[in-house]
C-alpha positions as CSV (number, residue, x, y, z in Angstrom):
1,X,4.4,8.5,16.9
2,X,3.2,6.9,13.8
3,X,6.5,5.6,13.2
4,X,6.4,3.7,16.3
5,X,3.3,2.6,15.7
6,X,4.4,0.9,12.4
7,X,7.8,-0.5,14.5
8,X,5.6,-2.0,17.0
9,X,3.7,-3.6,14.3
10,X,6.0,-5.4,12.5
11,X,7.6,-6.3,16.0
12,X,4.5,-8.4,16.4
13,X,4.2,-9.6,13.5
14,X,7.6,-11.0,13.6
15,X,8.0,-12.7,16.5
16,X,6.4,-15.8,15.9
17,X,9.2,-16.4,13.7
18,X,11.9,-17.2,16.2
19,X,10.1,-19.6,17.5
20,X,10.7,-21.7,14.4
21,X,13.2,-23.6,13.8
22,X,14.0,-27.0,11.2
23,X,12.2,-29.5,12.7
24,X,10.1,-30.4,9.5
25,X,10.8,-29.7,5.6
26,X,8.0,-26.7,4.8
27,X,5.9,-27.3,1.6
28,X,4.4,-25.3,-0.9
29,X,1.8,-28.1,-2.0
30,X,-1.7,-26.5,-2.8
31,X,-3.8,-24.6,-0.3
32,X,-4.4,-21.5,1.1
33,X,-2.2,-18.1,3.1
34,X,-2.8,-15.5,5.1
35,X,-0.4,-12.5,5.8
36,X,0.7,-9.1,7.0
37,X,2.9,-7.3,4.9
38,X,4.8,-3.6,5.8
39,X,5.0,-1.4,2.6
40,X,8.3,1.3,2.5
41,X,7.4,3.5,-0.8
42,X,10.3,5.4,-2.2
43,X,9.8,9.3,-3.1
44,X,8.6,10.2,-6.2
45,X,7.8,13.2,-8.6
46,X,4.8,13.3,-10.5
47,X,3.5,15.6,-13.6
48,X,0.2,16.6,-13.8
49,X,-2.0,19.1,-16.7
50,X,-0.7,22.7,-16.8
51,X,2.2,21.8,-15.1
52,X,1.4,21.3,-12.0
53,X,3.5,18.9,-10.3
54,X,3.5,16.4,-6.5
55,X,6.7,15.4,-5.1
56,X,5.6,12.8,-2.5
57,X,7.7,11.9,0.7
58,X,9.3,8.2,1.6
59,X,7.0,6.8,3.9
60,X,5.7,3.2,5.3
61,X,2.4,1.5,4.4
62,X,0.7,-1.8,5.8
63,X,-0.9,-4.6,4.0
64,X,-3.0,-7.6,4.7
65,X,-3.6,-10.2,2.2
66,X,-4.3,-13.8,1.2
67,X,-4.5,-16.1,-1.6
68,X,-4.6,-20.0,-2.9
69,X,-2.0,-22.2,-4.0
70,X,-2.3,-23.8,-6.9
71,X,0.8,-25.9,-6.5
72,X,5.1,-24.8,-5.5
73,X,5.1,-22.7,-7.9
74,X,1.8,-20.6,-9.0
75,X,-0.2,-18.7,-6.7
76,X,-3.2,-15.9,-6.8
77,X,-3.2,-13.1,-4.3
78,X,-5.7,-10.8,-2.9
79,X,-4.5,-7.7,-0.5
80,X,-5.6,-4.1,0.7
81,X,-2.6,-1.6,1.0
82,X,-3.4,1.2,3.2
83,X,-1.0,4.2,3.3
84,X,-1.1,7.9,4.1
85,X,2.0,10.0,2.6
86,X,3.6,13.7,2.9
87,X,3.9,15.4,-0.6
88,X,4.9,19.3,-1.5
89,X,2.7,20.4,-4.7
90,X,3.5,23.2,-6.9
91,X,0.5,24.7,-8.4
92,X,0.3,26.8,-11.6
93,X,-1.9,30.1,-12.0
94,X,-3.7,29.8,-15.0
95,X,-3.9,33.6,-15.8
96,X,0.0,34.0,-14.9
97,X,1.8,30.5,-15.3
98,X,4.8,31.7,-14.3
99,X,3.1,32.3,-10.8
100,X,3.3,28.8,-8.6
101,X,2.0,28.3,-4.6
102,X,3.8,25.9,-3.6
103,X,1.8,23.7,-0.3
104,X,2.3,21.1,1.8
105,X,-0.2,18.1,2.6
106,X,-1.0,14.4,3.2
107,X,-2.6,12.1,1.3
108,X,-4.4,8.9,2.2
109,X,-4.6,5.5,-0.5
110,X,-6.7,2.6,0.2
111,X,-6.0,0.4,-2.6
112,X,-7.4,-3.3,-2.9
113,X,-5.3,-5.6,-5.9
114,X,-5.4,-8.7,-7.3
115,X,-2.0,-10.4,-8.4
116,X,-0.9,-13.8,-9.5
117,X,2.9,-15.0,-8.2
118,X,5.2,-17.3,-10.0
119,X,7.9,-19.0,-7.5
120,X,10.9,-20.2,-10.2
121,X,11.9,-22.8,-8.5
122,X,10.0,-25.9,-6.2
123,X,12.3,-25.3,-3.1
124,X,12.2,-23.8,0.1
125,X,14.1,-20.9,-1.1
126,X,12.9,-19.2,-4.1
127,X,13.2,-16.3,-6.1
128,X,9.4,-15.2,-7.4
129,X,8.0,-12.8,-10.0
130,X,4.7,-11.1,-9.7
131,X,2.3,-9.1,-11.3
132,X,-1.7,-7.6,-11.0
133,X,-3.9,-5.2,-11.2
134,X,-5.8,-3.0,-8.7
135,X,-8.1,0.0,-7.7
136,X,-6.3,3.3,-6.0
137,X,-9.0,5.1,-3.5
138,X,-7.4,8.3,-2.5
139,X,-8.3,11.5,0.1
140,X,-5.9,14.1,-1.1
141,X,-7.4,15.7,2.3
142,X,-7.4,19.7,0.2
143,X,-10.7,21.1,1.4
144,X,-13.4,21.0,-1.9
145,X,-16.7,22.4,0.5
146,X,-17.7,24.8,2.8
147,X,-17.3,24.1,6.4
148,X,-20.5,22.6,8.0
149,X,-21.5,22.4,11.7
150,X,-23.3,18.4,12.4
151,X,-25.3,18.0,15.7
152,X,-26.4,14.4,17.2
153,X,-27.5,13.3,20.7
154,X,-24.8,11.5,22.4
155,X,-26.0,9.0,24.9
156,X,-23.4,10.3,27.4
157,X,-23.1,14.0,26.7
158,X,-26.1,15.2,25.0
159,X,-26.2,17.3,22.0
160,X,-22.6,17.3,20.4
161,X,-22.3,19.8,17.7
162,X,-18.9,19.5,15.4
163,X,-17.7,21.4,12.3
164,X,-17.0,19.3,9.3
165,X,-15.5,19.9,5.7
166,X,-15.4,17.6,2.6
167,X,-12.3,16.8,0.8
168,X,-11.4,16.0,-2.7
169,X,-10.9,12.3,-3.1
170,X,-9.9,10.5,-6.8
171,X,-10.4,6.6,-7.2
172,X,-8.2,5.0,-10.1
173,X,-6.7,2.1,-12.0
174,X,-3.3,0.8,-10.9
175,X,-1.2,-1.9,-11.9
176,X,1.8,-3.5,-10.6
177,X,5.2,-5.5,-11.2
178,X,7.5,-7.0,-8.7
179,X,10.3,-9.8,-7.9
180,X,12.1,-11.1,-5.2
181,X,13.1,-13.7,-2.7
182,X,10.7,-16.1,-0.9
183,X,11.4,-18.6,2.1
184,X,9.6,-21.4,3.3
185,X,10.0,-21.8,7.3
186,X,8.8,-25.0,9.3
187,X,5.5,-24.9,10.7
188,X,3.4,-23.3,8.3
189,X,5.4,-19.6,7.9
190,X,7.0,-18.2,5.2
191,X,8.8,-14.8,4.5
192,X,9.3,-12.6,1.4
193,X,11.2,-9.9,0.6
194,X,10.4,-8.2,-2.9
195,X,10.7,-4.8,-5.3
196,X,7.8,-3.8,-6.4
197,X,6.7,-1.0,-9.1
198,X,2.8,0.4,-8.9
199,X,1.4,2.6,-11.4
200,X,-1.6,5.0,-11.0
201,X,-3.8,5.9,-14.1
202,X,-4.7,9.6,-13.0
203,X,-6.9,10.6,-15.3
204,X,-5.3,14.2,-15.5
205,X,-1.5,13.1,-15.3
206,X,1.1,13.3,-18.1
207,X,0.9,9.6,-18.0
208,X,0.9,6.5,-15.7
209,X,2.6,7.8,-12.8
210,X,4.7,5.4,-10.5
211,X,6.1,4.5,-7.5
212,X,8.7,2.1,-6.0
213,X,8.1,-0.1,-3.0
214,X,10.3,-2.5,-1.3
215,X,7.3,-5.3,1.1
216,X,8.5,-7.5,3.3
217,X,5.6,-10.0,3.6
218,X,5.1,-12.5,6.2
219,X,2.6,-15.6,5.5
220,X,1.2,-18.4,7.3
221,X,0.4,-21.5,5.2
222,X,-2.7,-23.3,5.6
C-alpha cells in the first residue's frame, strides 16, 4: 500500500511535464523554485557502542523544497525529507556479549537541510554539484515508557479512552554531498536527477554513519 502511495505520488507530480514541449528557450536567470522531490535510499549497515549494530532496508522517501537563484549557475536550497525505513538490529548483552537479540522495526526521520548548488555550466542541460548541512529528527518507534490509558470527550462519541506508549526518539547533525544532471524545460519546469551521500552524527555511533540516495527532483521556476 505504501508503495502505491509513493507511485501515485510521483505520477502526479510528473504529469505536468508532458505537457511541455520547446516552444520557448528555459532560463536560469535569478529568482525563486519550488519542488517535490522522491528520495530511494540505498541499504546500509551501521556500528554503534558495544557492538551493537542496524542494518536498514532500501526504501523511498519524499521531499519538498525551495530556494533562490542567484544567477545560471549558483543557487541556495531549503527542503524537509521525510522517510520511515525497515532495519534488523542486533543487540549485545552486556553481562554476556557473546549473547545478541536480534529484532525487527521501523524508523521514522524528519530531517529539514540547507544546501547550496553549483550548475557547471549556463545551459539548459547541466551537470550540478551540491552540498549542506541539516538536522536528523528520528522516532526509532522501540517503546522507552510504560503504557498509559488517555481519556477526552469527543464531540461525537463521548468519552474516548485509548492506550498510549512513548517511544525513544534521537535528533542529530547531518550533512550531505551530491551531483548530478539538471534540465531546464520550457515554461518554468525543470528536472534533476542526482547521487547524493547523507551522514548522521549519532552521538553513540563508531563514527558518522551514512547513507546513499539517488532524488529525482522536479522544480518549477518562478
Amino acid at each position: 500500500m505504501q508503495r502505491s502511495l509513493w507511485f501515485a505520488l510521483a505520477l502526479l507530480v510528473a504529469l505536468p511535464l508532458s505537457s511541455a514541449h520547446a516552444q520557448s528557450r528555459s532560463s536560469r536567470d535569478q529568482g525563486w523554485e519550488f519542488g517535490f522531490e522522491l528520495i530511494y535510499q540505498l541499504s546500509s549497515d551501521l556500528d554503534f557502542d558495544g557492538g551493537s549494530s542496524v542494518s536498514t532496508d532500501d526504501d523511498l522517501g519524499f521531499s519538498v523544497n525551495f530556494g533562490y537563484r542567484f544567477n545560471a549557475r549558483l543557487a541556495a536550497e531549503f527542503g524537509f525529507d521525510w522517510m520511515s525505513t525497515d532495519y534488523d538490529a542486533s543487540l549485545v548483552s552486556t553481562i554476556a556479549p557473546s549473547q545478541r537479540l536480534n529484532v525487527r522495526g521501523e524508523y521514522e526521520m524528519f530531517a529539514p537541510r540547507a544546501s547550496l548548488t553549483f550548475n557547471l555550466l549556463e545551459g539548459d542541460i547541466t551537470p550540478y554539484v551540491s552540498g549542506g548541512i541539516g538536522w536528523a529528527f528520528i522516532d526509532t518507534n522501540i517503546p522507552d515508557g510504560q503504557v498509559v490509558i488517555g481519556c477526552w470527550w469527543d464531540p461525537w462519541w463521548g468519552q474516548i479512552c485509548a492506550p498510549y506508549q512513548s517511544t525513544r526518539t534521537v535528533d542529530e547533525f547531518t550533512y550531505h554531498v551530491g551531483a548530478g544532471l539538471r534540465w531546464d524545460l520550457p515554461r518554468g519546469y525543470a528536472l534533476r536527477l542526482g547521487y547524493e551521500r547523507e551522514w548522521v552524527d549519532f552521538g553513540n555511533a563508531s563514527g558518522a554513519e551514512a547513507w546513499d540516495q539517488i532524488r529525482l527532483n522536479v522544480l518549477f521556476r518562478y
